[in-house]
C-alpha positions as CSV (number, residue, x, y, z in Angstrom):
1,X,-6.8,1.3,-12.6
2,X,-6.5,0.8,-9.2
3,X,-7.4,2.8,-6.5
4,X,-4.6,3.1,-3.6
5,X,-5.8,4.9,-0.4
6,X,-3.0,5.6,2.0
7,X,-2.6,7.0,5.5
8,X,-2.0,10.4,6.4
9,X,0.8,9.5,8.8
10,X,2.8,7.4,5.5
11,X,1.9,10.5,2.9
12,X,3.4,13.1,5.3
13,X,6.5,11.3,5.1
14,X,6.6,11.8,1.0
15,X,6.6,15.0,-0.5
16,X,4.0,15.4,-3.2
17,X,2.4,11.9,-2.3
18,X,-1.4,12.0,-1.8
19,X,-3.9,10.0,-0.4
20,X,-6.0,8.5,-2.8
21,X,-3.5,7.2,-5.7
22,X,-4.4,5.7,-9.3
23,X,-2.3,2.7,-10.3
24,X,-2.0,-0.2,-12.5
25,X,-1.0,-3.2,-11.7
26,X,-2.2,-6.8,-11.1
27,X,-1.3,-7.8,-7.8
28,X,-0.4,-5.5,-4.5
29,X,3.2,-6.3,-4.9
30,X,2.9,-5.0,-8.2
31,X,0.8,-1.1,-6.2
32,X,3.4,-1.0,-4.0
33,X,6.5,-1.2,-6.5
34,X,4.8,1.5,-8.4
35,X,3.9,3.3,-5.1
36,X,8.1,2.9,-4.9
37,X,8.7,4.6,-8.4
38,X,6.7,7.3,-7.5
39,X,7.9,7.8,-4.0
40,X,11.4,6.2,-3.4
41,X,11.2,4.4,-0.3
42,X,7.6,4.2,0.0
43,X,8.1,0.0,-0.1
44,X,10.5,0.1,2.9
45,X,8.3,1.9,5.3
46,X,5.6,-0.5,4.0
47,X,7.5,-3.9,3.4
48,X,9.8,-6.1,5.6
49,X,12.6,-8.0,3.2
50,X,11.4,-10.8,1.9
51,X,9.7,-9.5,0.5
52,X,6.5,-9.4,3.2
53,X,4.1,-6.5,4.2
54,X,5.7,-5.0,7.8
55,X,4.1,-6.5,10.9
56,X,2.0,-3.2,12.0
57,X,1.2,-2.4,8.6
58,X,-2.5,-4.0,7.1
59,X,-3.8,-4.0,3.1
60,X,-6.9,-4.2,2.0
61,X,-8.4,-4.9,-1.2
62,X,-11.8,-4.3,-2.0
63,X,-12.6,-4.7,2.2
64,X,-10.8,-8.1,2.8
65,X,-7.6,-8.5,4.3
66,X,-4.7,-9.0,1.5
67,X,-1.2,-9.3,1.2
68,X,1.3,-9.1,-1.2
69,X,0.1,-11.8,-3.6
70,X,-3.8,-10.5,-3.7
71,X,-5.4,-10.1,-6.9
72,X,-6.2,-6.1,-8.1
73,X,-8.4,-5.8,-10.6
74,X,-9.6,-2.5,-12.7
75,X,-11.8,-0.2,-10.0
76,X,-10.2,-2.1,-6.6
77,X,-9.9,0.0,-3.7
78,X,-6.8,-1.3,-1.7
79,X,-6.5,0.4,1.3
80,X,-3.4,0.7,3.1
81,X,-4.0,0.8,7.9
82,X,-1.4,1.3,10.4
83,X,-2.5,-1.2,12.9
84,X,-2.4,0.5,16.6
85,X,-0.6,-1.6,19.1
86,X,0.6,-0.8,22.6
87,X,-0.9,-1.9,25.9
């Protein structure tokens, strides 16, 4: 299993969600469609259609930069940052 660490801002938005989350799956595609079984809705704050990862929204597996098509293996960490944008 995976290891799914998300950000404080995403969980509040989900009742019951919690940080650190225990999946299987192959692929982060496949995390974050069982992140959406869980938590209806969880892929929309965290996809664009497309399906791609939202613009301001960065994945991580195992410390390098992923997207959707990244490899998980048993014991990842994938870590899910809101990038911080403004000026």
């Amino acid at each position: 299993m995976a290891v799914i660490v998300l950000p404080r801002s995403l969980v509040a938005l989900f009742p019951g969600a919690d940080r650190r989350v225990m999946m299987e799956g192959r692929s982060v595609r496949e995390l974050i469609d069982g992140l959406d079984v869980r938590w209806p809705g969880m892929r929309d704050r965290l996809c664009d259609p497309g399906p791609v990862i939202r613009e301001y929204i960065n994945v991580f597996v195992d410390g390098e930069s992923a997207d959707l098509s990244s490899a998980v293996a048993d014991q990842t960490v994938v870590q899910v940052l809101l990038a911080v944008a403004g000026g």
